[in-house]
C-alpha positions as CSV (number, residue, x, y, z in Angstrom):
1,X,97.8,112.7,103.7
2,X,100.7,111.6,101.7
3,X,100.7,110.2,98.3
4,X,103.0,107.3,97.4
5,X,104.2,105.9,94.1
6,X,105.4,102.4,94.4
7,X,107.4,99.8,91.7
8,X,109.7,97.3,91.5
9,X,111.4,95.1,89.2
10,X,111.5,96.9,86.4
11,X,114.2,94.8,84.7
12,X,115.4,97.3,82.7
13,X,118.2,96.0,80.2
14,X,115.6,93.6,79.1
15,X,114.5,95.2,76.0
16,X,112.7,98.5,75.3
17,X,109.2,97.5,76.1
18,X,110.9,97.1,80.0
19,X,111.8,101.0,79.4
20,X,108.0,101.5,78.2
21,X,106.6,99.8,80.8
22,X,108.9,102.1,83.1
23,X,107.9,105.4,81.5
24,X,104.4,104.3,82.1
25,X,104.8,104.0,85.6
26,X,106.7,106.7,87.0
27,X,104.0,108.8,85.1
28,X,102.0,108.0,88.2
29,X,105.0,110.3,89.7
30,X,103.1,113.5,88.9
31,X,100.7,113.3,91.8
32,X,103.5,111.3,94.8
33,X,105.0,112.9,97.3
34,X,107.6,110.5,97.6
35,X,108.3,107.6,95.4
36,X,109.5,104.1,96.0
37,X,111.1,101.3,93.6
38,X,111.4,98.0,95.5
39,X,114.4,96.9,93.4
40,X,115.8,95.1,90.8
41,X,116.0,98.2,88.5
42,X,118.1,96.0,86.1
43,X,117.9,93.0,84.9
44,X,121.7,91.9,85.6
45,X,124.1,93.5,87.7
46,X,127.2,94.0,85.3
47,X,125.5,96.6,83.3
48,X,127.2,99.0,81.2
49,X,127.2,102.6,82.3
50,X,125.0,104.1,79.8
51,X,122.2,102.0,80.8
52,X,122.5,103.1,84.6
53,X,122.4,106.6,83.6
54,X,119.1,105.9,81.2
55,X,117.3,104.3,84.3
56,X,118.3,107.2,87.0
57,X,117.6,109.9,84.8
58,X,113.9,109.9,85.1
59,X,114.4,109.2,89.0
60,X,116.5,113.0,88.9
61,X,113.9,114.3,87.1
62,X,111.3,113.4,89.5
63,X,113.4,114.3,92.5
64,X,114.9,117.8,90.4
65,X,110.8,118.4,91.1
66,X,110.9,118.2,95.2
67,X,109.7,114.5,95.1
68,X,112.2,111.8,97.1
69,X,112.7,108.7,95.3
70,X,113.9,105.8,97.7
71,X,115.6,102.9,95.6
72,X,116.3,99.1,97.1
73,X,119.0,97.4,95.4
74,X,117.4,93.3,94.5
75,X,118.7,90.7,93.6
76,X,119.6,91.1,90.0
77,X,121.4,93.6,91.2
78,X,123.2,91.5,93.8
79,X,122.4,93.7,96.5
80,X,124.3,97.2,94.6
81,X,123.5,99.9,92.6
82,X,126.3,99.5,89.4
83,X,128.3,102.5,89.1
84,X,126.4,104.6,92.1
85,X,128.1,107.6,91.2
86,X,124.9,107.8,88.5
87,X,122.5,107.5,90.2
88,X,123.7,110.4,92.7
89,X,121.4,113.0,93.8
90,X,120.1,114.7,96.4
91,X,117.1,113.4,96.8
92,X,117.7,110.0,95.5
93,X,118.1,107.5,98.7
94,X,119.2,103.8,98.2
95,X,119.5,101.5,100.8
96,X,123.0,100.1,100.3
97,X,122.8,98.7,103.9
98,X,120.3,98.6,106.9
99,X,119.2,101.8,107.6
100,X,116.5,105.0,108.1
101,X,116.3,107.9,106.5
102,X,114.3,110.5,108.5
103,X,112.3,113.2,106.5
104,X,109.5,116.2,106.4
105,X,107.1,115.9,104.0
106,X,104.2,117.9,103.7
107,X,104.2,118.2,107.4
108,X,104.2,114.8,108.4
109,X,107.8,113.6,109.8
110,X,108.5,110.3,107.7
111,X,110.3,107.0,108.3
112,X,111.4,104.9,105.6
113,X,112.9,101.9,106.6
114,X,115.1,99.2,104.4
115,X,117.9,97.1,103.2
116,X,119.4,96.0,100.5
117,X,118.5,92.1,99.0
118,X,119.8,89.5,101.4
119,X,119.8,85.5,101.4
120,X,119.7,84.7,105.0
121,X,119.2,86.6,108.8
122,X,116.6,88.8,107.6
123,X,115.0,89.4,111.3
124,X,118.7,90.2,112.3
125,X,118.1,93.8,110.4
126,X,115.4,94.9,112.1
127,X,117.3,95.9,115.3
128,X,119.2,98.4,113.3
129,X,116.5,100.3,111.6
130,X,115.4,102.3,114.4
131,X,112.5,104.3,112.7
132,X,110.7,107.2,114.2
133,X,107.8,109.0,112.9
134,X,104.0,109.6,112.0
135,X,104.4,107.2,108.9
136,X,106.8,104.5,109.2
137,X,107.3,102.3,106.2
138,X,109.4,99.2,105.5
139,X,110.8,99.1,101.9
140,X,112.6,95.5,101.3
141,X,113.2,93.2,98.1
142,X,112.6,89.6,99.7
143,X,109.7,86.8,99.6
144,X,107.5,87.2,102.4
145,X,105.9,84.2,103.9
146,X,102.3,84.0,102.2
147,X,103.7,85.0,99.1
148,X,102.7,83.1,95.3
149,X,103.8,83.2,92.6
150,X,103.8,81.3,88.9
151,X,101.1,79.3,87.1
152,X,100.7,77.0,89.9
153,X,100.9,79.2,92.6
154,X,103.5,78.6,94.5
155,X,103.3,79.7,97.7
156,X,106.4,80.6,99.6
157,X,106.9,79.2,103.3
158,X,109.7,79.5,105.2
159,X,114.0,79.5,104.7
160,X,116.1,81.5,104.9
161,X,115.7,84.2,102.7
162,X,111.9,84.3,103.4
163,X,110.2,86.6,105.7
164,X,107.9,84.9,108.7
165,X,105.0,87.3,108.4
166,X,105.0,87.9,112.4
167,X,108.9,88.9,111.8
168,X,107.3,92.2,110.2
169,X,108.0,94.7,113.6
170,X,104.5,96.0,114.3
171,X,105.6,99.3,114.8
172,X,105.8,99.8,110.6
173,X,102.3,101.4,108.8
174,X,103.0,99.0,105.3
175,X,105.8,97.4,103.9
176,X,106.8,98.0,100.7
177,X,108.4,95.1,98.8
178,X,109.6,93.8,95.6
179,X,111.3,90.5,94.2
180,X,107.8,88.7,94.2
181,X,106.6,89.8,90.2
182,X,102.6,89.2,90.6
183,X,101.2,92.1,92.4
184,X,99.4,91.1,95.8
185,X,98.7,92.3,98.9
186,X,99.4,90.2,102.1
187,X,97.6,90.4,105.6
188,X,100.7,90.7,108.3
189,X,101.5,92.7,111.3
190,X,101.7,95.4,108.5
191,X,99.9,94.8,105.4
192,X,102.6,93.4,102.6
193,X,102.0,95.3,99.0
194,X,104.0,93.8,96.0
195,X,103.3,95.9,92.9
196,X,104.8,93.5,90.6
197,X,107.4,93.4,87.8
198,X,106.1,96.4,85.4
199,X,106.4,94.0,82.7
200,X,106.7,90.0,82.4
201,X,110.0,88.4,82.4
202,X,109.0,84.7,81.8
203,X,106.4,82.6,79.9
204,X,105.0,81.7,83.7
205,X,104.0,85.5,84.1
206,X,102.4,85.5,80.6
207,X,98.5,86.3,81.7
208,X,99.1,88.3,84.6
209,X,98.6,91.8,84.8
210,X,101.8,94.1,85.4
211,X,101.7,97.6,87.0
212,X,102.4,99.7,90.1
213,X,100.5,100.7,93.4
214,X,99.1,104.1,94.4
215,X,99.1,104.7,98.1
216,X,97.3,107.1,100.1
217,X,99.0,107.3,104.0
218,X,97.7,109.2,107.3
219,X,99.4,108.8,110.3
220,X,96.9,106.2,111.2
221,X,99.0,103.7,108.2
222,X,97.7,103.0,104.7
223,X,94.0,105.1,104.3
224,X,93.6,103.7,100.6
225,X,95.8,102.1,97.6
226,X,94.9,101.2,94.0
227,X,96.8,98.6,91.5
228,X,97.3,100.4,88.4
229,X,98.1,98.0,85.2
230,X,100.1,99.3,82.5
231,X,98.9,97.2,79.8
């Protein structure tokens, strides 16, 4: 069994209850054995140095520990990690283009899947992922189809950057996504998890519980997950 720590849009830059909120979740870091954030780290992407090296350096400290930390660059971010060079490390992954990284963990031979944020040809990517694995996860920053979001709950649909849920291969355990800020979990060929921002950015999310998402994963997919609000 592997343990999973997932978050996304964190929107740090914000103001310091963002970094609070951030703290708070990566604390759930002491019991993963690997570690996701589903992107939009920032809340712009012309950031100044400093605040790139304040965001990563909890992410080194979790992987300086023997934990993998898998980062997805979002929107905010317009599909990039500012200044990379920062958030170098070796066991910090981001997915700066479609790809796979391949690992061992705890015995169990690991897929993660992803790509960076992208406005259109979504099902295109697929093709290029070529996982392999006991656990194979997705890990994207899009709106799935099914999706809601905001006070009247929009749901999202269909266009271009929206995901059909049957576009979801079937050969992934769970995908992992951001971009969406209300945590949910959608049925699809692989169940969906958002976690949510870890902190509201808008008046529309005012009312809505922010956090991140435990998961527990066999080789069999997602055994059991828990929301955990950090409010």
């Amino acid at each position: 069994m592997l343990r999973l720590l997932l978050l996304s849009d964190t929107h740090l830059g914000l103001g310091e209850h963002h970094f609070a909120a951030y703290e708070r979740a990566l604390a759930f870091a002491r019991d993963a054995d690997l570690v996701v954030h589903a992107g939009d780290v920032f809340y712009r992407s012309r950031v100044k140095p400093g605040l790139v090296f304040r965001a990563f350096d909890p992410l080194k400290r979790i992987a300086d520990g023997g934990v993998p930390v898998f980062v997805v660059p979002g929107n905010h971010e317009r599909s990039a990690i500012p200044f990379p060079l920062l958030a170098m490390h070796p066991r910090i992954h981001i997915f700066d283009h479609p790809r796979t990284f391949h690992l061992n963990v705890k015995g169990a031979e690991v897929a993660i899947s992803g790509f960076p944020c992208v406005r259109n040809g979504i099902r295109d990517l697929f093709p290029q992922l070529e996982p392999r694995g006991d656990i194979r996860l997705l890990t994207l920053h899009q709106s799935v189809e099914g999706a809601t979001v905001g006070p009247v709950n929009f749901t999202f649909r269909d266009g271009p950057d929206v995901l059909p849920r049957r576009a979801i291969p079937r050969h992934f355990h769970a995908v992992l996504a951001g971009h969406i800020h209300r945590h949910q979990v959608l049925d699809a060929n692989a169940p969906v998890f958002y976690p949510g921002a870890t902190e509201p950015t808008s008046s529309a999310e005012w009312g809505e519980r922010k956090g991140c998402v435990t998961l527990e994963l066999g080789s069999e997919g997602v055994r059991s997950w828990r929301f955990h609000a950090l409010q």
